[in-house]
C-alpha positions in Angstrom: 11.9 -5.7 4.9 10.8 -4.6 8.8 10.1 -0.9 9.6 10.4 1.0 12.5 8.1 2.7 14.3 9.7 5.8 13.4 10.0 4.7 9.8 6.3 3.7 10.0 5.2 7.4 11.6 7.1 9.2 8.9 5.3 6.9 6.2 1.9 7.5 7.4 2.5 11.8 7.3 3.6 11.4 3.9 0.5 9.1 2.7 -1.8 11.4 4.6 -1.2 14.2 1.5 -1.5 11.7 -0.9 -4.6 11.0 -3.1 -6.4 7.0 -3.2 -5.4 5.7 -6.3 -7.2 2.7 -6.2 -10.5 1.2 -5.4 -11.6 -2.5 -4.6 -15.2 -3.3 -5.2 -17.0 -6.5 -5.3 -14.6 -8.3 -7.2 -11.8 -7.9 -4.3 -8.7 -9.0 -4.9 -7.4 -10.6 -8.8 -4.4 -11.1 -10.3 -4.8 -8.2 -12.6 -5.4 -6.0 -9.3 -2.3 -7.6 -7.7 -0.2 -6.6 -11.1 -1.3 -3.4 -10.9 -0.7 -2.7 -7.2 2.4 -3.8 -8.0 3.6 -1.9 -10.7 2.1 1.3 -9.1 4.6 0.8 -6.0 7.4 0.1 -8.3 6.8 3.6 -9.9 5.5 5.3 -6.3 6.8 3.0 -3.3 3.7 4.9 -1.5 0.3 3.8 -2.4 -3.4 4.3 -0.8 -6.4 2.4 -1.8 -10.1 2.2 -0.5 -12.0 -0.3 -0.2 -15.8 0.0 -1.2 -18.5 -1.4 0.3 -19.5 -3.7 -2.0 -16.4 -5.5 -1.8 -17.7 -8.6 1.2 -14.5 -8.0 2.8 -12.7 -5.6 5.3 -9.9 -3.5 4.7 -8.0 -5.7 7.2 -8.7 -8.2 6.2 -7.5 -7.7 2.3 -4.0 -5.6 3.5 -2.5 -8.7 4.5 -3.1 -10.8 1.4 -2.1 -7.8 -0.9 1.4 -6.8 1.5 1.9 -10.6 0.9 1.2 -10.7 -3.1 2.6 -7.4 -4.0 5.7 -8.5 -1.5 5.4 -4.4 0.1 4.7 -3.2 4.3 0.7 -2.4 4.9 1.8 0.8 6.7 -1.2 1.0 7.9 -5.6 0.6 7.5 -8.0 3.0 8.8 -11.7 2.2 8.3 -12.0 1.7 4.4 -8.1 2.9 3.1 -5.4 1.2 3.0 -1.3 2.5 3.0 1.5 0.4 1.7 4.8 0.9 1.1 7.4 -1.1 -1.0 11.0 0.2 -1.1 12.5 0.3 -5.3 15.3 -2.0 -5.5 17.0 0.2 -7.6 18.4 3.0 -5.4 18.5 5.5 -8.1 14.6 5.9 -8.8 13.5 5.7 -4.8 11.2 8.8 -4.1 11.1 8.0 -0.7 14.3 7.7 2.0 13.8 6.1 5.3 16.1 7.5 7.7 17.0 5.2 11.1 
């Protein structure tokens, strides 16, 4: 799924109220961390995490890899936190719309 830049800009205001909810440390990125991710878009569709500084690795570099395992759009990184964003397939229990 592709976003627009307008779709993008109206999913950056509503992360900017919105608390980190995870945290990757030194151990970076696991399956149990991708499972979780996962399963905390399928309930949110919006999710922020940070990255510490013990993790070794950038929060650039890790959005990629967990957009591509968790399948969801890194909305965006700035310094240590990270947005993404993964529509529900089932239309009934989306929080979010995303006008055109």
């Amino acid at each position: 799924m592709e976003i627009t830049s307008r779709q993008r800009a109206r999913l950056k205001s509503i992360a900017s109220n919105y608390d980190t909810i995870f945290q990757i440390g030194k151990n970076a990125i696991s399956d149990e961390l991708i499972k979780q991710l996962s399963d905390a878009l399928e309930a949110r569709e919006l999710i922020k995490i940070r990255v510490l500084e013990n993790c070794g690795y950038s929060a650039k570099e890790l959005a990629g890899e967990i957009g591509e395992r968790t399948n969801s759009i890194v909305v965006q990184v700035i310094g240590t936190k990270i947005v993404l964003y993964r529509q529900n397939k089932d239309a009934k229990k989306r929080k979010i719309e995303l006008d055109d």
